[in-house]
BANU-665755 format. One line per 4 residues: number of its first residue (from 0); their letters; for each residue x, y, z of N, C-alpha, C, O. Coordinates in steps of 0.02 Angstrom, whole numbers, plus 50000, padded with zeros to 5 digits. Each point is the difference from the previous one (the first is absolute). Example, Ala and Ser with C-alpha at 12.3 -4.5 7.8 and 13.67 -1.06 7.14 Angstrom:
<drentis>
0 = as = 50660:49716:50390:49955:50059:50000:50045:50060:50000:50052:49999:50033  49930:50054:49931:50042:50059:50003:49961:50055:50037:50025:50055:50008
</drentis>
This chain:
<drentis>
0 = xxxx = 50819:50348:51747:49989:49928:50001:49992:49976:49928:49961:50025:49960  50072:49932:50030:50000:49957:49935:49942:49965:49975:49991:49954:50040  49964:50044:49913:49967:49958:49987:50006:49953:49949:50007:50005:49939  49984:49929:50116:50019:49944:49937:49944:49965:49958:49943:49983:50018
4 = xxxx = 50097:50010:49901:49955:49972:49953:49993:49932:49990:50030:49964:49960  49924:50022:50084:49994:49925:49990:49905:49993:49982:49963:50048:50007  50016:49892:49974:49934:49999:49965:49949:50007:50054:49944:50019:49982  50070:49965:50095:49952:50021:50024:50018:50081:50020:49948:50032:49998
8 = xxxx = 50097:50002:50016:49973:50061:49983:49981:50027:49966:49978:50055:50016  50017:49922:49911:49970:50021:49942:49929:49998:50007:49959:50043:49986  50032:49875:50049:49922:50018:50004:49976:50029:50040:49947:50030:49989  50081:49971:50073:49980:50074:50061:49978:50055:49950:49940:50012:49995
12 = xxxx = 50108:50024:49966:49980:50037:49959:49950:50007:49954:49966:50051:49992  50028:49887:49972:49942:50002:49957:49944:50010:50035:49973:50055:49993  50002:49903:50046:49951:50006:50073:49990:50101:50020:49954:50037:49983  50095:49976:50048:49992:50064:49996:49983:50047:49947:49949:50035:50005
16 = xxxx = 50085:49969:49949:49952:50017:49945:49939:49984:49984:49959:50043:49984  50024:49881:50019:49911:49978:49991:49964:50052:50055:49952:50037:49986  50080:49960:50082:49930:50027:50028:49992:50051:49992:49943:50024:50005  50108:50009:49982:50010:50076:49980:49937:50030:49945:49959:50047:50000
20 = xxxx = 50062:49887:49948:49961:50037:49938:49939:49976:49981:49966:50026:49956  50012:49907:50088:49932:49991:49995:49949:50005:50071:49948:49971:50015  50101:50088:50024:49978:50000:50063:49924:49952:50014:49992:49940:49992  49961:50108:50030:49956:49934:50034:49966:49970:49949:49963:49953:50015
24 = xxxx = 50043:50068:49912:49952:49980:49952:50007:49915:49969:49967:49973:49955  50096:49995:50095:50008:49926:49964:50052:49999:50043:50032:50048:50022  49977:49865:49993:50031:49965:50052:50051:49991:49977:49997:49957:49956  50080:50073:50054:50062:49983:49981:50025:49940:50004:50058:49988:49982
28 = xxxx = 49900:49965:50044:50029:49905:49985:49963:50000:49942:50029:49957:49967  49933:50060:50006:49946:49969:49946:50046:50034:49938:49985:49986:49942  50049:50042:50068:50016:50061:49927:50072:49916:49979:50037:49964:50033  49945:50046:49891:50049:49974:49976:50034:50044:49937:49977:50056:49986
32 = xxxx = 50081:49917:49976:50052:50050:49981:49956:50007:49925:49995:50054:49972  49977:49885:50000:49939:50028:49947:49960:50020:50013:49960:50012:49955  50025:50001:50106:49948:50078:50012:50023:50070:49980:49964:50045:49980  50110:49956:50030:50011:50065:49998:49993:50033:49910:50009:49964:49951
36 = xxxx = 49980:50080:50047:50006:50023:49924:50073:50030:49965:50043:49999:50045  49977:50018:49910:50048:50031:50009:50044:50038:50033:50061:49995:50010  49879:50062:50011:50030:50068:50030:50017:49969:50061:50058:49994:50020  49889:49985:50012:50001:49963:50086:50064:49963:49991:50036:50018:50047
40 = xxxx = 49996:49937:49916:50058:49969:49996:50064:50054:50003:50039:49994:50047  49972:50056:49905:50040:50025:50015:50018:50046:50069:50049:50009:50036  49887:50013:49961:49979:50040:50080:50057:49939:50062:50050:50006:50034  49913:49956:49953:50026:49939:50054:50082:49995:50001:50039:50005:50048
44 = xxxx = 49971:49986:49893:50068:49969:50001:50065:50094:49973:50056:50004:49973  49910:50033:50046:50021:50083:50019:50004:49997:50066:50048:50032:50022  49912:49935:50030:49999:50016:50069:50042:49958:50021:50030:50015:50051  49983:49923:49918:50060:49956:50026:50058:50025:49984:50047:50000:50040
48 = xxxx = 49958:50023:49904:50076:50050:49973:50010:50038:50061:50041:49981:50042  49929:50066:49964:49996:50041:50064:50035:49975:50077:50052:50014:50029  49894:49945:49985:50020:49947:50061:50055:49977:50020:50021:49997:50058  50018:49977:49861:50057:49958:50025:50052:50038:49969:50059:49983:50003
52 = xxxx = 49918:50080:49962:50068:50023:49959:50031:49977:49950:50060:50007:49989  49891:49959:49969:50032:49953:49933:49964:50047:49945:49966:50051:50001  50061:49904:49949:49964:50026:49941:49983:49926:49959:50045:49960:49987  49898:50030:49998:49978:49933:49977:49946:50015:49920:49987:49965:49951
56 = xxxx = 49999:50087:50063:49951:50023:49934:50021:49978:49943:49960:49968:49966  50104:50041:50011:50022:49993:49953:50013:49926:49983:50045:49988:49960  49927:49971:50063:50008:49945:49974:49947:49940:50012:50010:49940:49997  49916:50105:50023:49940:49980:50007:49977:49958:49939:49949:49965:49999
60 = xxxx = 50098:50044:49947:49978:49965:49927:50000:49939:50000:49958:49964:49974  50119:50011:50074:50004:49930:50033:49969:49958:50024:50012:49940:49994  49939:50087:50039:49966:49962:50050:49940:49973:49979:49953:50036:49981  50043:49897:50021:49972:49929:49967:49930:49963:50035:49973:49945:49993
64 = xxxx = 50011:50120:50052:49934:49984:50014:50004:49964:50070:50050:49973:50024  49893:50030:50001:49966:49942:50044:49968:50046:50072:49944:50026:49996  50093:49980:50060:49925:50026:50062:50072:50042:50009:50044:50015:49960  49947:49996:50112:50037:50042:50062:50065:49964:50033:50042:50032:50033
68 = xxxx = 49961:49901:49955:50054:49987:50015:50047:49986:49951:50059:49991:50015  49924:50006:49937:50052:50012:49935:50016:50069:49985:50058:50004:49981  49920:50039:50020:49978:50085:49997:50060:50030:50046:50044:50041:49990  49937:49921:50063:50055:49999:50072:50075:49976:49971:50054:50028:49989
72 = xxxx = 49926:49921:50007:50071:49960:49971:50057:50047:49922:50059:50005:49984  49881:50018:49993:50037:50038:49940:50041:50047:50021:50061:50001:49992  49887:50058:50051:50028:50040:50037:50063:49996:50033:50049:50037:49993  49941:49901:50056:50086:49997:50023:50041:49992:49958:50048:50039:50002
76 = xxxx = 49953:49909:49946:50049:49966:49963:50024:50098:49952:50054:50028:49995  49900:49985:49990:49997:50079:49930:50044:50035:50061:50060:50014:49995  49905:49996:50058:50028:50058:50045:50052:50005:50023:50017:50056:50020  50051:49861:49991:50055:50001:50035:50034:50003:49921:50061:50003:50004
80 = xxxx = 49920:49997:49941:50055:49997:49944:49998:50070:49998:50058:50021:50002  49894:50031:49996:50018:50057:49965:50007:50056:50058:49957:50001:50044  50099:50047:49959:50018:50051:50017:49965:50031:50045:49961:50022:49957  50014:50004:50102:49970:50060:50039:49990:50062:49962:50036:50017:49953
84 = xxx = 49925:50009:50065:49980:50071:49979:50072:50037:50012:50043:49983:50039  49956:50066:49918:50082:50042:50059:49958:50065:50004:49945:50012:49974  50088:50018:50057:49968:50076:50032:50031:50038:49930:49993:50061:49993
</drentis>
């Protein structure tokens, strides 16, 4: 089954990752994207690589700030320009 990259699956994803990594210790609506620290950012946006089969890291330099739905929005826009992983 195909999974498509659009921004709300992105944030399905992000979501899954939050509860993942701050399991019960903090409320995954409350977490915002300047909460995260570095590492937690890349962590995050490694598990979406994963997810959808993109590669977006490389151009995290781009991205101009703001919450989860821009984060989202980057993601799609970064993720349908550049190439799939290949085996």
């Amino acid at each position: 089954m195909d999974v498509v990259l659009d921004e709300a699956s992105v944030k399905a994803q992000i979501r899954i990752f939050l509860e993942r990594y701050y399991a019960e210790q903090r409320d995954p609506d409350e977490v915002k994207l300047g909460d995260l620290d570095s590492f937690t950012l890349i962590q995050l946006l490694l598990h979406i690589e994963d997810a959808f089969d993109i590669v977006v890291l490389e151009e995290l330099h781009n991205f101009r700030g703001g919450g989860f739905d821009e984060f989202s929005a980057f993601v799609v826009q970064m993720g349908t320009r550049k190439p799939v992983h290949t085996p």
